[in-house]
C-alpha positions in Angstrom: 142.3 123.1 196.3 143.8 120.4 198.4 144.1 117.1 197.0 142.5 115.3 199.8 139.5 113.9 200.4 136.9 116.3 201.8 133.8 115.5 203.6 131.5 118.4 202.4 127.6 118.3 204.2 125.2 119.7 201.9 123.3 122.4 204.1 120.4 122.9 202.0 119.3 119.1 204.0 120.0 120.2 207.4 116.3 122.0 208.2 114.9 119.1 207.0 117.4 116.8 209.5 116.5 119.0 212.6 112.7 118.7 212.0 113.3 114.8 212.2 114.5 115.0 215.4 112.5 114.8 218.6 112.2 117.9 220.3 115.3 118.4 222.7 117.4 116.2 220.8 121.7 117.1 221.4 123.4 117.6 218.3 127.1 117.1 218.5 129.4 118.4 215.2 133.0 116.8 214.8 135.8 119.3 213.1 138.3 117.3 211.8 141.2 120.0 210.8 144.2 120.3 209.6 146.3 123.4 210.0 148.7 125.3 207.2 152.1 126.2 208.7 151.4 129.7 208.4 148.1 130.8 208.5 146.9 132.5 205.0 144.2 135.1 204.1 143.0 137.1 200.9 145.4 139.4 201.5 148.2 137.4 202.3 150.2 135.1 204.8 150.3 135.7 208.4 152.9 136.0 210.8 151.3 133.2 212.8 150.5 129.5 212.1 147.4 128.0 210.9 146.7 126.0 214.4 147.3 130.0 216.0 144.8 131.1 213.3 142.1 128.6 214.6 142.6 129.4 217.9 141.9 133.0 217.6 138.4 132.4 216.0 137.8 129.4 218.2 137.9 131.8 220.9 135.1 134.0 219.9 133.1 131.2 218.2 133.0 128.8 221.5 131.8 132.2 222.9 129.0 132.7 221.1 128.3 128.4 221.0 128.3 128.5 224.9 126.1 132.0 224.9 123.1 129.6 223.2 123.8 126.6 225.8 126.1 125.1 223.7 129.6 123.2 225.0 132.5 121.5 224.2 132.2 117.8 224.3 135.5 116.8 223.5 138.5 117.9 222.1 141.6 116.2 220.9 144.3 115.2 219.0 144.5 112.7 215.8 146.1 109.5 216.6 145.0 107.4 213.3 143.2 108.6 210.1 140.9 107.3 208.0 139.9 109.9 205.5 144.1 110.4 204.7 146.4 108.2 204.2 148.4 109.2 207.8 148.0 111.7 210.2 150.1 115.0 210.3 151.0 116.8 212.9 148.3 119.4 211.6 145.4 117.2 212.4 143.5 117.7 215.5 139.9 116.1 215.7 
């Protein structure tokens, strides 16, 4: 468990946030990230970074987002912080 601060939506609200919407209405979702040197799973650490990790399923997920009309808005890196107290060189927003 990391000792930062985590922003952590409760998804049992989110029907109820769509319905409020008008019909047709964009919804944009921000990842804030930050990335492990090496990439770990239950079985163990990989021989690849965290940032590599990401990338791999980022690659199949932006599929699947772009396969229901979705897009990438925007995607870049973190120059200031305000849920930490500085930026790393593993954040990307």
């Amino acid at each position: 468990m990391s000792d930062k601060p985590v922003i952590d939506p409760n998804p049992k609200k989110l029907p109820d946030i769509l319905a409020s919407l008008p019909a047709g209405t964009p919804i944009v979702m921000l990842n804030l990230l930050r990335f492990k040197e090496k990439a770990i799973y239950k079985d163990g650490e990989a021989d690849y970074s965290g940032r590599e990790a990401y990338q791999k399923y980022s690659d199949v997920a932006f599929g699947k987002v772009r396969g229901v009309g979705g897009e990438m808005v925007w995607k870049g890196k973190a120059l200031a912080c305000l849920l930490y107290t500085s930026p790393s060189p593993r954040d990307r927003g």
